[in-house]
C-alpha positions as CSV (number, residue, x, y, z in Angstrom):
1,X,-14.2,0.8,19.3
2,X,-16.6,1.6,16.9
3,X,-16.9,1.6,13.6
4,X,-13.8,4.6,11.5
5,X,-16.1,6.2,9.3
6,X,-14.6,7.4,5.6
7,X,-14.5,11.7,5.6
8,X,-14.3,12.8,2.0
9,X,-13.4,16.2,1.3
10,X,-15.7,17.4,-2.3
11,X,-12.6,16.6,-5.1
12,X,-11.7,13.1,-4.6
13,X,-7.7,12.8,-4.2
14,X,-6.4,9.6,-5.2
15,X,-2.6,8.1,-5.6
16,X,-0.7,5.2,-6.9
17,X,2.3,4.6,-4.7
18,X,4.7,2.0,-6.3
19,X,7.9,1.0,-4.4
20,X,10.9,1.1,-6.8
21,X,12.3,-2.2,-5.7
22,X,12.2,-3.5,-9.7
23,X,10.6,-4.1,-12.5
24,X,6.8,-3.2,-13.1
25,X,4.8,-6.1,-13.7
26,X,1.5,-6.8,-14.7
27,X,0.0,-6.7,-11.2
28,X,1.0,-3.5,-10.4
29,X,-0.4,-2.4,-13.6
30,X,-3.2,-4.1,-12.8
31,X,-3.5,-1.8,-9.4
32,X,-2.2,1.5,-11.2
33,X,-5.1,1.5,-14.0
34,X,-8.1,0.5,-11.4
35,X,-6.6,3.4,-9.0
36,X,-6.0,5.9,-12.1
37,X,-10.0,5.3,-13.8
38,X,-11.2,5.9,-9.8
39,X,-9.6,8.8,-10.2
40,X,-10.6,10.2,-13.4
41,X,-14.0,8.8,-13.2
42,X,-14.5,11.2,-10.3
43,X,-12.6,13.9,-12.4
44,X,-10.2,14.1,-9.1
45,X,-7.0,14.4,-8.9
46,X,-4.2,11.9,-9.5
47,X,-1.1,11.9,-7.1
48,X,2.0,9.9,-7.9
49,X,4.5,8.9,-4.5
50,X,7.2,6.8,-5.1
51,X,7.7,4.8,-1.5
52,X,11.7,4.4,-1.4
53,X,12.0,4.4,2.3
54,X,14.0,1.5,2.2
55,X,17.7,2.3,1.0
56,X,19.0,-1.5,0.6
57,X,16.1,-2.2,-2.1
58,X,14.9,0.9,-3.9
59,X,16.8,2.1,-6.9
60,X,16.4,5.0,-8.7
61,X,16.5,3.6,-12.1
62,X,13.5,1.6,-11.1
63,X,11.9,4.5,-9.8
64,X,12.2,6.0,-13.3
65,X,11.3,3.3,-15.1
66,X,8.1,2.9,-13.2
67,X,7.0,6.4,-14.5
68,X,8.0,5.3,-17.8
69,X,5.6,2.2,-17.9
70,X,3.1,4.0,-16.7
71,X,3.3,6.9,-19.1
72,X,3.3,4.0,-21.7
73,X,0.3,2.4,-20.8
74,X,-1.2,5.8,-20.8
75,X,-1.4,6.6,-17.1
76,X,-1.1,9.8,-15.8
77,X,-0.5,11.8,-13.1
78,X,-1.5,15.2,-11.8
79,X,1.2,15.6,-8.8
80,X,4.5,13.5,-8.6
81,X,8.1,13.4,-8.5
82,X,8.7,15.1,-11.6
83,X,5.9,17.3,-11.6
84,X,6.0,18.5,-8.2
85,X,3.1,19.7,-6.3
86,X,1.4,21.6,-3.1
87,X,1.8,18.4,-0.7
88,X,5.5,17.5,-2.3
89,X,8.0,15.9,-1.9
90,X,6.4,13.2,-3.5
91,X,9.5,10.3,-2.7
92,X,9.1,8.9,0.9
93,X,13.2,9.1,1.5
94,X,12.8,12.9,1.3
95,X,10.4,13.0,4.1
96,X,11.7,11.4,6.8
97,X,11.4,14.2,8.8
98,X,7.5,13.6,9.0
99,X,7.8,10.5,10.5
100,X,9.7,11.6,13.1
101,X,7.5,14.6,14.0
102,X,4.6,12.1,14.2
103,X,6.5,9.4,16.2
104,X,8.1,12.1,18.4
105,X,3.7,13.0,18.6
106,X,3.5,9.8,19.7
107,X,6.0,9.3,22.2
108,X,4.8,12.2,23.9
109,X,1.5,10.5,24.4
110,X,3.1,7.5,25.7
111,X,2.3,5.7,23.0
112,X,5.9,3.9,21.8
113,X,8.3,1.8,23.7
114,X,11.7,0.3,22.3
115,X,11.7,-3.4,21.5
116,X,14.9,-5.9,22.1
117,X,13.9,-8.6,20.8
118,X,15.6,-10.8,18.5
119,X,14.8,-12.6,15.4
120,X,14.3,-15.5,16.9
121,X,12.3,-14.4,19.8
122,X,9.9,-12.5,17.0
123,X,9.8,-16.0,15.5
124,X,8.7,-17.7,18.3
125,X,6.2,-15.7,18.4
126,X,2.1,-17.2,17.9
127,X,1.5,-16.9,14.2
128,X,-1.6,-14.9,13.2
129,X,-4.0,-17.2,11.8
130,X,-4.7,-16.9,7.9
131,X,-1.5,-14.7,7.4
132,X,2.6,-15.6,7.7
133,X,2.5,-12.6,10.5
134,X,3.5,-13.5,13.7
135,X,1.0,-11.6,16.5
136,X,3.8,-9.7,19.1
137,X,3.3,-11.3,22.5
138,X,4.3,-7.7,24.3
139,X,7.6,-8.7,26.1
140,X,9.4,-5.7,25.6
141,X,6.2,-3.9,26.9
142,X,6.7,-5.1,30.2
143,X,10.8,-4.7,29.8
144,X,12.5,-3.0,32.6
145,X,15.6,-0.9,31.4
146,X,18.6,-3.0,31.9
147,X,21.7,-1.5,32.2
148,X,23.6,-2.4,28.7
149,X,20.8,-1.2,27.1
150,X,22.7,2.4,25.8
151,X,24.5,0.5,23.2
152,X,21.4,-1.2,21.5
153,X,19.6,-0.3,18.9
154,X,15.9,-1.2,19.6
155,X,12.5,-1.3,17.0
156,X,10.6,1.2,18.1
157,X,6.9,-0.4,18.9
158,X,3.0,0.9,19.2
159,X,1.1,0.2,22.7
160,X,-1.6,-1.0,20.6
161,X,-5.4,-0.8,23.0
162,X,-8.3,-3.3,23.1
163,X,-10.7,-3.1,21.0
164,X,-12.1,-3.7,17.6
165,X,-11.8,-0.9,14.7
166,X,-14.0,-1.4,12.0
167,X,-14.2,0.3,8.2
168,X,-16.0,-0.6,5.4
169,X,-14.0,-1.3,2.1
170,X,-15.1,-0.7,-1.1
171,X,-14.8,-3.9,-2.4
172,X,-15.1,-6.3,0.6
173,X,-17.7,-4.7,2.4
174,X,-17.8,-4.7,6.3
175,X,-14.4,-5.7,8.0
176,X,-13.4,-6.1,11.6
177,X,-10.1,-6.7,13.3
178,X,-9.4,-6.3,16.9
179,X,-5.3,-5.3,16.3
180,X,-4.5,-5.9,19.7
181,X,-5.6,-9.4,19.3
182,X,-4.6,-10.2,16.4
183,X,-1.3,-8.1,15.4
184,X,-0.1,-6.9,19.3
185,X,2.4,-4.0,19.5
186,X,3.9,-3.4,16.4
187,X,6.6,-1.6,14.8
188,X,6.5,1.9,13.6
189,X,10.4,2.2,13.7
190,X,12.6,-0.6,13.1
191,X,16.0,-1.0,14.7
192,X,17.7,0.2,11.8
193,X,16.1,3.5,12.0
194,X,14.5,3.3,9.2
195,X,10.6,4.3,9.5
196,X,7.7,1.3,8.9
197,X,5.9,1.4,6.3
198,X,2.7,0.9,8.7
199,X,3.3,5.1,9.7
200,X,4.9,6.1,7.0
201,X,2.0,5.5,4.6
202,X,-0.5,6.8,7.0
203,X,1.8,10.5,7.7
204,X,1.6,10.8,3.7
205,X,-1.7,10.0,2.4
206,X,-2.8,12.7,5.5
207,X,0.0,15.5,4.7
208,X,-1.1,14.7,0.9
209,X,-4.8,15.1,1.7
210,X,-5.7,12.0,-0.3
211,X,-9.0,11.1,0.0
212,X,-9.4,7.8,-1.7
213,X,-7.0,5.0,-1.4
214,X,-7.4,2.0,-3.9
215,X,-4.8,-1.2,-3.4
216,X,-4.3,-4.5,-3.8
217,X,-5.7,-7.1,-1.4
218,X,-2.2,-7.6,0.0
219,X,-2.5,-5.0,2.1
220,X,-6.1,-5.1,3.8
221,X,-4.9,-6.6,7.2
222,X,-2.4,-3.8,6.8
223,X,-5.9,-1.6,7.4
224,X,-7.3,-1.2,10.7
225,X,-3.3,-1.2,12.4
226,X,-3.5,2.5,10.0
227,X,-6.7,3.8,10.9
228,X,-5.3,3.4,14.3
229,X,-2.0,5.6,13.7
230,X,-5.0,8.0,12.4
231,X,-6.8,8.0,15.2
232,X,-3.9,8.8,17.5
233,X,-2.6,11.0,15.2
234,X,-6.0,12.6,15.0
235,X,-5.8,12.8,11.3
236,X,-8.4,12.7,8.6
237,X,-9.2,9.1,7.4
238,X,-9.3,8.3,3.3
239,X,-11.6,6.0,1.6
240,X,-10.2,2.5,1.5
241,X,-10.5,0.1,-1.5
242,X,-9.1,-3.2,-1.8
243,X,-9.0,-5.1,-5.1
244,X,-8.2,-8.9,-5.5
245,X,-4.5,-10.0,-6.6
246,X,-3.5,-10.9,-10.0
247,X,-2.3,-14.7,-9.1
248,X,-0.4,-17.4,-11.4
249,X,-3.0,-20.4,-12.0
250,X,-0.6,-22.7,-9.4
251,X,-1.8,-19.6,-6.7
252,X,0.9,-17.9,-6.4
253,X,0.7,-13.9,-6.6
254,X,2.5,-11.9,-9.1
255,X,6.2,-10.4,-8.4
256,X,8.7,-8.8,-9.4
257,X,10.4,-11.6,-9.4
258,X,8.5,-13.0,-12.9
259,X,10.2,-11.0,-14.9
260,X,8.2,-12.4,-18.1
261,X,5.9,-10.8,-16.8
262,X,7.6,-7.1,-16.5
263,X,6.0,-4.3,-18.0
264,X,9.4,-4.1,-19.3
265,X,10.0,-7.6,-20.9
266,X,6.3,-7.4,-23.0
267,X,7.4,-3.9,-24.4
268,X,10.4,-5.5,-25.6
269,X,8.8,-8.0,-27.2
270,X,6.5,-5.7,-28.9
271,X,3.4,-6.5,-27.2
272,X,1.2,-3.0,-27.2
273,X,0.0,-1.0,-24.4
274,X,-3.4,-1.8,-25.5
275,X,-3.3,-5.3,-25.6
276,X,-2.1,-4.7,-22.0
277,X,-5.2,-2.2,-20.8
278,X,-7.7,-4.5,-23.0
279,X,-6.3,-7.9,-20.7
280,X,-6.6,-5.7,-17.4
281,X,-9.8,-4.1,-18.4
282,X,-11.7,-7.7,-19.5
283,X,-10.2,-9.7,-16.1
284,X,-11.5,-6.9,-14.1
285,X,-15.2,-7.1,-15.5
286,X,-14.7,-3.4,-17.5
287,X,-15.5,-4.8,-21.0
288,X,-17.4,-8.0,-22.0
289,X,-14.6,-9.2,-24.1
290,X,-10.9,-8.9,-24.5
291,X,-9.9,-6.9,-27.2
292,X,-6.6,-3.6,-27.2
293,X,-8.5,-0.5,-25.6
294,X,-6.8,2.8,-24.1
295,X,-7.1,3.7,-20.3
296,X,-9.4,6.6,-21.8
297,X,-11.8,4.3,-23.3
298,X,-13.2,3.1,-19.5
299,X,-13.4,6.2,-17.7
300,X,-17.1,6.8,-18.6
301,X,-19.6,4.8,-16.6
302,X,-15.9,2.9,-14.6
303,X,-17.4,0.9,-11.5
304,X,-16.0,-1.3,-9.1
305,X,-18.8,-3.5,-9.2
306,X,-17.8,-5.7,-12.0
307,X,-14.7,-6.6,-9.6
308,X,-14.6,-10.4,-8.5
309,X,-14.3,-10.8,-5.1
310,X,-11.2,-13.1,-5.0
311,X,-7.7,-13.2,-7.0
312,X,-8.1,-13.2,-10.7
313,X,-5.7,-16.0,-12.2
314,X,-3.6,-15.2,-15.1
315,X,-3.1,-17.7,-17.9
316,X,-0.2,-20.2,-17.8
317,X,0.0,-19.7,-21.4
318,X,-1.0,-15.9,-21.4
319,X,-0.3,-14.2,-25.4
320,X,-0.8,-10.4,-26.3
C-alpha cells in the first residue's frame, strides 16, 4: 500500500478525548495542554469527547471531574458534553449506534468474521516484538461453523490485507507498519458487545470532522490498524501527532493509578494551576525555564519542535 496522506479541511479541528476511568493525572494534562495550544495556535476549534464505551470502568463522576481539571488549568473547549455541538453527542456510550452502522458497512463488504477463541488460545499467540500485543495467528479466519456455535458469543474480528500503510506523524516523522504482519485480524467488536476502541475512535473523529489528532505515544502502533478502518470505510483521514509519555525516572509511565500525582490530589494540596502549565510548558521545550505561566501565555509562536523525541521523565522528588 502506499503511503495515507493527511487531508485537511481550511479550520483545523482538534479534540482531547479523555476516558473517565479515574483521576486526571499529570500525563494526561500533559496531552490535554499540547492538544489544546495546537488548537488555538491554529485559531481552530477545540472539541471535547469523553470515550466511556466501557461500562465496567467509566464513571460519571470521573467524567465530570475531568472537565473540572481542565477548566482549572485553564483549558477550554469549543464543543463537548456540556456544551453540545453540530457533530454531538460528544460521550462515546451515546453513540453506539455508529459503530454498528459502520461494522454492519463492513460486514457487508466481507470484511468481519466472528472469533471463538479463548484467552488462552489469544495468549498463545506470537507476541509482537517491541509491544506486550500478541499478533492474531487467523484461526478463527479459517473456522468452519460448527454446530454449537448459536449459543456463543464471539469477538467480532477485521480480515486485515497485506500490505504496508504508511503516514507521517508529526513528531516521529516517517512510520511504517505492515498490520497484517504485525497485528493480524483484530477486533473491532469484542465478545461482550461492546465496540473496540480501534473503530470506535476512528467512526468519531470522521462523524466529528476532526482534522488534527495530537496523543500520546501510547497509542502510535494503534495508528496504521485506524487508517485502515478509514480506508475501508472510505472516510477522510486527520492529521496524526504523537507526543512522548510523561514517565517516572524508574521507566515506568504515568497512571491513574499514582494518585499523588492526580490533578486532584496537587489542587488539594494547594499547588496552582500555573505551577502545573509552567512544569508542562518547560519539560516540553515551550519556555527556557520553569517558572507558573497560563495556557494563554504559549499560544503565540506554540511549536512542536521543541518536543524531545522520547519520554520525558518526571522527578522522583517533583515540588510545585
Amino acid at each position: 500500500m502506499s503511503e495515507i496522506k493527511n487531508q485537511q479541511e481550511p479550520m483545523l479541528r482538534g479534540r482531547f478525548a479523555p476516558s473517565p476511568t479515574g483521576e486526571m493525572h499529570l500525563g494526561n494534562a500533559w496531552t490535554a495542554l499540547l492538544a489544546w495550544l495546537q488548537v488555538r495556535a491554529a485559531r481552530g476549534t477545540m472539541v471535547l469527547r469523553l470515550e466511556d464505551l466501557d461500562p465496567d470502568r467509566s464513571r460519571p463522576e470521573y467524567g465530570a471531574g475531568l472537565m473540572d481539571d481542565l477548566t482549572w488549568l485553564g483549558l477550554d473547549w469549543d464543543e463537548g458534553p456540556d456544551r453540545g455541538g453540530l457533530y454531538g453527542p460528544y460521550r462515546q456510550s451515546q453513540r453506539r449506534h455508529l459503530y454498528q452502522q459502520a461494522l454492519e458497512q463492513l460486514a457487508a463488504a466481507g470484511l468481519i468474521y466472528p472469533c471463538y477463541c479463548t484467552r488462552a488460545q489469544l495468549a498463545a499467540s506470537a507476541p509482537h516484538a517491541g509491544s506486550g500485543e500478541r499478533i492474531y495467528s487467523g484461526l478463527c479466519r479459517r473456522r468452519p461453523p460448527v454446530s454449537g456455535d448459536e449459543g456463543l458469543h464471539p469477538a467480532l474480528r477485521l480480515v486485515v490485507p497485506s500490505g504496508t500503510i504508511s503516514f507521517t506523524d508529526g513528531v516521529r516523522g516517517l512510520i511504517r507498519q505492515d498490520v497484517q504482519r504485525e497485528t493480524g485480524d483484530f477486533v473491532v467488536r469484542r465478545s461482550d458487545g461492546i465496540h473496540a476502541y480501534q473503530l470506535a475512535v476512528v467512526v468519531d473523529d470522521a462523524a466529528m470532522k476532526i482534522t488534527a489528532v495530537l496523543r500520546g505515544d501510547d497509542l502510535l502502533s494503534s495508528t496504521p490498524r485506524q487508517l485502515l478502518l478509514y480506508k475501508l470505510l472510505q472516510l477522510s483521514l486527520p492529521a496524526f501527532t504523537h507526543v512522548p509519555l510523561l514517565i517516572s525516572e524508574d521507566g515506568h509511565r504515568l497512571s491513574k493509578r499514582q494518585r499523588d500525582l492526580s490533578i486532584t490530589a496537587l489542587r488539594r494540596r494547594g499547588v496552582k494551576a500555573t505551577a502545573i502549565i509552567g512544569y508542562l510548558a518547560w519539560k516540553a521545550g515551550l519556555i527556557e525555564k520553569r517558572q507558573p505561566v497560563m495556557p494563554s501565555d504559549l499560544v503565540a509562536g506554540f511549536t512542536l519542535s521543541g518536543i524531545p523525541a522520547g519520554p520525558v521523565i518526571v522527578e522522583r522528588d517533583l515540588t510545585f
